[in-house]
Backbone bond lengths (Angstrom), bond angles and torsions (degrees), N, CA, C in turn:
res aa  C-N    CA-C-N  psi(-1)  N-CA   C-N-CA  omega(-1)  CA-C   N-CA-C  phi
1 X - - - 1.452 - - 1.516 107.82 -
2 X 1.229 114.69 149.67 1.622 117.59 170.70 1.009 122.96 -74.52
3 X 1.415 121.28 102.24 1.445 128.69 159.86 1.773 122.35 3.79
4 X 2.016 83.17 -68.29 1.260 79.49 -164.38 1.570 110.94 -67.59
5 X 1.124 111.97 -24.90 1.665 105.85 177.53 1.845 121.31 -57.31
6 X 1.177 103.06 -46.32 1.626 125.43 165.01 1.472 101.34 -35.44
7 X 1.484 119.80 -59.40 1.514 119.19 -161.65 1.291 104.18 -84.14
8 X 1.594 128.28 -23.88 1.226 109.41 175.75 1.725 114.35 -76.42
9 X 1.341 111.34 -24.95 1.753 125.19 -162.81 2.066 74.72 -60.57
10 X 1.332 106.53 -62.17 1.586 106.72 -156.07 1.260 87.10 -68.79
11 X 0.960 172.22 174.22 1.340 165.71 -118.84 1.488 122.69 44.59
12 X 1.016 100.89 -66.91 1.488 128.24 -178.28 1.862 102.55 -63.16
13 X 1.232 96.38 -48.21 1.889 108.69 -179.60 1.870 99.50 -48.82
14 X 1.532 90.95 -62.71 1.604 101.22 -171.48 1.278 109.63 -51.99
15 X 1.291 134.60 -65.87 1.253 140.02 173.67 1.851 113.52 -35.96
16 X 1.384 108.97 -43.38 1.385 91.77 -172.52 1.683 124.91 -89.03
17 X 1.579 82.64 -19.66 1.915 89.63 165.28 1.067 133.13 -79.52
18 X 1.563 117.29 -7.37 2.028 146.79 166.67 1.630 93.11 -68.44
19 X 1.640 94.15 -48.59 2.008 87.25 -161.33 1.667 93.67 -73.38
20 X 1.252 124.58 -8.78 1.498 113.16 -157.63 1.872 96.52 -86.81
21 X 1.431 99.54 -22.46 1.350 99.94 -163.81 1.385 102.39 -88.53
22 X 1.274 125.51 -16.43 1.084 134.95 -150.21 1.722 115.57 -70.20
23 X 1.563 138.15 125.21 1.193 131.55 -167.70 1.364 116.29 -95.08
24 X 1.870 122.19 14.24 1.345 143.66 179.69 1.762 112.44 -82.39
25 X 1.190 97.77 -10.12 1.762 104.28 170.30 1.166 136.05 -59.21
26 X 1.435 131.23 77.57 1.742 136.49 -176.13 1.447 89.04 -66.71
27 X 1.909 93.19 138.91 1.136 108.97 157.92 1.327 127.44 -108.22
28 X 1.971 108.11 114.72 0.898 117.78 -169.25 1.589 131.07 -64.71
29 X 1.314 108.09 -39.63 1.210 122.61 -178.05 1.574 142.61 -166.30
30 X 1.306 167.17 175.03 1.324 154.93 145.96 1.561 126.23 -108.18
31 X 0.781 113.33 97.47 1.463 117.85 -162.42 1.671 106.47 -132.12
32 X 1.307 114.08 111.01 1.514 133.94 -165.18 1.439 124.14 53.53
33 X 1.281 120.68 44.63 1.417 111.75 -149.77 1.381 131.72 82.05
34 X 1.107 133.09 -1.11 1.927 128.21 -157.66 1.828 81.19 -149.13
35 X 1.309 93.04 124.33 1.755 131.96 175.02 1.378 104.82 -86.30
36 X 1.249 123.23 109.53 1.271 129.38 -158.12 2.048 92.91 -112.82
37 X 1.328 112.21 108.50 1.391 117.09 155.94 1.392 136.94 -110.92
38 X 1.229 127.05 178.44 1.561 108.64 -162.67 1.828 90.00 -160.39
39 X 1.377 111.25 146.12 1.730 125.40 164.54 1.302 115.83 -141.47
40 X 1.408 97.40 149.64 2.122 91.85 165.63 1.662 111.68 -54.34
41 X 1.540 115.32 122.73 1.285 102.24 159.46 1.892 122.24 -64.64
42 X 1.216 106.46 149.25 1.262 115.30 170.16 1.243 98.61 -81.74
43 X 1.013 147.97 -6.98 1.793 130.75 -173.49 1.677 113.81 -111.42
44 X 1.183 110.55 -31.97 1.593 127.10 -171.54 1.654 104.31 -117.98
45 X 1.465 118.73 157.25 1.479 141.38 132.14 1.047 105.64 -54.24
46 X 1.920 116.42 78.34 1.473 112.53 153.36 1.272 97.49 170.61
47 X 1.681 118.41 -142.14 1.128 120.27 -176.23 1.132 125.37 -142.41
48 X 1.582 137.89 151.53 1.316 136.67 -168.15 1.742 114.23 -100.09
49 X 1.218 120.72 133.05 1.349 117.30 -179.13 1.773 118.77 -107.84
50 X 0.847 110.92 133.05 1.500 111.93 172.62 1.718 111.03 -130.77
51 X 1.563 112.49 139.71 1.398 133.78 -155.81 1.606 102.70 -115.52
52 X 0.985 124.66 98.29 1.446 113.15 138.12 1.701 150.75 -99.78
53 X 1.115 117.34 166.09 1.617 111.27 172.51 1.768 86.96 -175.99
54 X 1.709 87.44 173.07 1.592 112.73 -163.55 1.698 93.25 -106.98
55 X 1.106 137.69 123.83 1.321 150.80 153.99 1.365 119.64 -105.25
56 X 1.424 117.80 100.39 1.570 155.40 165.14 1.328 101.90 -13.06
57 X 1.748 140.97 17.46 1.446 120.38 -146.01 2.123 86.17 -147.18
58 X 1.223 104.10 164.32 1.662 109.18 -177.15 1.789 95.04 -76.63
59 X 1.076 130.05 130.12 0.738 145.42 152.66 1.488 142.15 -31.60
60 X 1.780 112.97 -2.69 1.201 117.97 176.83 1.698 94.34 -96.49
61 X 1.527 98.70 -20.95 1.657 121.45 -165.74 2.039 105.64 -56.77
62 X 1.382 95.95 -43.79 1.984 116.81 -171.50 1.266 81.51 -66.22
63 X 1.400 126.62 -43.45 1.690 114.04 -124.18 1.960 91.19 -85.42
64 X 1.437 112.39 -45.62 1.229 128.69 -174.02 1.472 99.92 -65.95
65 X 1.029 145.74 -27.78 1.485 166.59 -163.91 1.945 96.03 -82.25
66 X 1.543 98.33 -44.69 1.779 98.54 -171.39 1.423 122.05 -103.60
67 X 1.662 102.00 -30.27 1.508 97.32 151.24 1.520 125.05 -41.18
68 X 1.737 103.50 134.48 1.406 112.06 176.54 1.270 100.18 -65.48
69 X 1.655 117.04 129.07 1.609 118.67 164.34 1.163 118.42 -68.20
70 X 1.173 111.51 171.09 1.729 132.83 172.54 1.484 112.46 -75.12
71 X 1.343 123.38 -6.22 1.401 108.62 -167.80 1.539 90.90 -151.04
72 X 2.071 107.80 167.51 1.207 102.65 -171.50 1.430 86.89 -80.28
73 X 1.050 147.44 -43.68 1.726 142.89 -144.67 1.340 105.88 -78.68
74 X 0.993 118.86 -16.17 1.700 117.13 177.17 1.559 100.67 -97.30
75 X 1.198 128.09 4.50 1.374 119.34 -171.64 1.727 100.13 -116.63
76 X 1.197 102.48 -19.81 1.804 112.46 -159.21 1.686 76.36 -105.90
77 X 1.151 152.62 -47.55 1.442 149.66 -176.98 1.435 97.20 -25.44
78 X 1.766 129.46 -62.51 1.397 119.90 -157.99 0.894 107.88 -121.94
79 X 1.561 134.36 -12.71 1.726 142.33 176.09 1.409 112.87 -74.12
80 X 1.148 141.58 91.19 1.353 116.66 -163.35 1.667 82.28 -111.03
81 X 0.955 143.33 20.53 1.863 139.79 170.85 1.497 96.91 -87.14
82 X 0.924 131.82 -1.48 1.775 136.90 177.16 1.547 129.20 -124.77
83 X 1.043 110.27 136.89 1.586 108.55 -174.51 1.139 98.93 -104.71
84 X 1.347 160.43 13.93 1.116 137.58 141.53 1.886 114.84 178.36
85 X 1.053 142.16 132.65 1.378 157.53 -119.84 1.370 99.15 -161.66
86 X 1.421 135.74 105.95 1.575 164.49 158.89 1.567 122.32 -90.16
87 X 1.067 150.42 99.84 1.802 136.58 174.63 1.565 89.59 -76.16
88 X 0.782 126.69 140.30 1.480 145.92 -172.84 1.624 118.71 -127.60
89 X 1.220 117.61 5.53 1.579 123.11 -169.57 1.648 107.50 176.20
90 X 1.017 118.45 90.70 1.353 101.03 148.87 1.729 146.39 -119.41
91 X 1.373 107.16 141.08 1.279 105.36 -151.95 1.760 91.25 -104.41
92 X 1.116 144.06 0.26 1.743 153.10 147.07 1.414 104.79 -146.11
93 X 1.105 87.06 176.57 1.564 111.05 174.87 1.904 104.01 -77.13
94 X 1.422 118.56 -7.26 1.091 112.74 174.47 1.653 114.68 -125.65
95 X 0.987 121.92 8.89 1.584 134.75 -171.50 1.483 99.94 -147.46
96 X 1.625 107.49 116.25 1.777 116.48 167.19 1.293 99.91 -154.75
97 X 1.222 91.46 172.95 1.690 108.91 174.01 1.725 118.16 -110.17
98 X 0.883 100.19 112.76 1.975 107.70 166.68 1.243 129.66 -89.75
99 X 1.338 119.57 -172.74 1.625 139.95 -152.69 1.538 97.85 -149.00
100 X 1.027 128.68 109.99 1.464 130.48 -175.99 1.711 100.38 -112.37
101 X 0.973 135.37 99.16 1.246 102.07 -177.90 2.255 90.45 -127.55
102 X 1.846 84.11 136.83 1.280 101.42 -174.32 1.993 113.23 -86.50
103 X 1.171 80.23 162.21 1.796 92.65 177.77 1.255 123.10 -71.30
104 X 1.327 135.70 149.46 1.620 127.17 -169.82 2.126 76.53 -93.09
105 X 1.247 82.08 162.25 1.801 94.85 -154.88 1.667 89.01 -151.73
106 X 1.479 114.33 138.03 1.810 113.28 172.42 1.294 115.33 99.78
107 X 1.468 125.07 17.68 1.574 121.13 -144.92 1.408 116.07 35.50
108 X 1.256 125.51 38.97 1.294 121.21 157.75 1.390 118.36 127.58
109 X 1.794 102.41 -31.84 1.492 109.09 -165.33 1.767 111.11 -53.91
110 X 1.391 114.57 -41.13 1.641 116.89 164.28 1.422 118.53 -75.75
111 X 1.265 126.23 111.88 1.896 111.00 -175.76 1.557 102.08 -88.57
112 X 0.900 129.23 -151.83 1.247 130.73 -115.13 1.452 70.93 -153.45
113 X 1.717 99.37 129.90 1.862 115.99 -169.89 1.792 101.66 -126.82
114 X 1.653 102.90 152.67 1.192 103.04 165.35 1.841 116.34 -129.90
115 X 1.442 92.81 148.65 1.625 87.89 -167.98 1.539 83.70 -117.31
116 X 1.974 91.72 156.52 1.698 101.98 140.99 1.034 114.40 -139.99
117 X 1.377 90.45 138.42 1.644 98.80 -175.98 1.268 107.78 -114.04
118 X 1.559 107.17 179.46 1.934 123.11 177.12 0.885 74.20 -106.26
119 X 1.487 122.17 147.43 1.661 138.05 142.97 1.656 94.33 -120.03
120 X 1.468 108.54 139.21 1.364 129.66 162.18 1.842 118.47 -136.40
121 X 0.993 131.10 145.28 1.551 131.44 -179.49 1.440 119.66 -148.53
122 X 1.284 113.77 137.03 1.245 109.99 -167.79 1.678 101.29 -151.37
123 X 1.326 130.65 149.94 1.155 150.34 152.42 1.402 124.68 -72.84
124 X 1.188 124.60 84.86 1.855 125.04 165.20 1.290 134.79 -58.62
125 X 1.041 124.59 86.69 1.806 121.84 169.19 1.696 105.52 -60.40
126 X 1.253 91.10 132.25 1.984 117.81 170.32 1.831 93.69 -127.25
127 X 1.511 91.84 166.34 1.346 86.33 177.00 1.048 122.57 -80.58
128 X 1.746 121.15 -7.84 1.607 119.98 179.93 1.873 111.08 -94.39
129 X 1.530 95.79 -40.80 1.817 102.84 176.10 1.204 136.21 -125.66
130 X 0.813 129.67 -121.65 1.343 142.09 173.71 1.809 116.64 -169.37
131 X 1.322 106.93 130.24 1.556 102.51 -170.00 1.485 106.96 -132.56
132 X 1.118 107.38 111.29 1.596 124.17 179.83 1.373 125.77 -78.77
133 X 1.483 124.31 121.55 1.336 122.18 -145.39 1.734 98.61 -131.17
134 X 1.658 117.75 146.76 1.212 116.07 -161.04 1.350 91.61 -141.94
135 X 1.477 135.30 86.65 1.492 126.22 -174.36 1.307 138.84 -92.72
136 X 1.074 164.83 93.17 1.478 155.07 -162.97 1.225 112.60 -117.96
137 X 1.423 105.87 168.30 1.415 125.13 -178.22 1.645 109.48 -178.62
């Protein structure tokens, strides 16, 4: 596997479990259920958002639900904000690279974008829970 990919996946891990801990989170708002907060990013001119809400379901249930799938049809099944989703590389069964590619939206005025991302995921044991982690970049 590539190094350099390895160091960014752990990178990316570290960074998002610092921001998770982090007590710099204004809360912006509540709107349908989902707690909308916001911080200065450390990396960009701007700001970072983080979303919560409570979903009624066991928790291994969300987690399998948010993992990036293995296939486009299991990904296009419940995402309908995307036109189409590729893994394009994988370096484990828990670290790959994708193809996000978005919908032209506006009659046209927005065209139609493609991302790639790192996806990495991992499960944390603590001694009280377990915390399920879904990472990108």
């Amino acid at each position: 596997m590539g190094d350099d990919i390895l160091s960014k996946a752990t990178a990316v891990e570290a960074d998002v479990v610092g921001f998770s801990q982090s007590t710099s989170w204004a809360k912006m708002k509540t709107q349908a259920g989902v707690d909308v907060f916001s911080q200065p990013s450390p990396h960009f001119d701007g700001y970072m958002y983080r979303y919560t809400c409570e979903i009624d379901a066991p928790c291994h249930v969300v987690y399998e639900v948010l993992k990036p799938p293995k296939t486009s049809a299991e990904r296009l099944a419940w995402d309908k904000s995307i036109a189409g989703y590729e893994r394009v590389h994988t370096y484990k069964e828990n670290l790959f690279i994708a193809v996000i590619v978005t919908p032209t939206v506006f009659t046209g005025l927005i065209s139609q974008r493609e991302f790639l991302d790192l996806f990495t995921f991992r499960t944390i044991d603590t001694d009280s829970s377990q915390t399920h982690w879904v990472f990108g970049k």
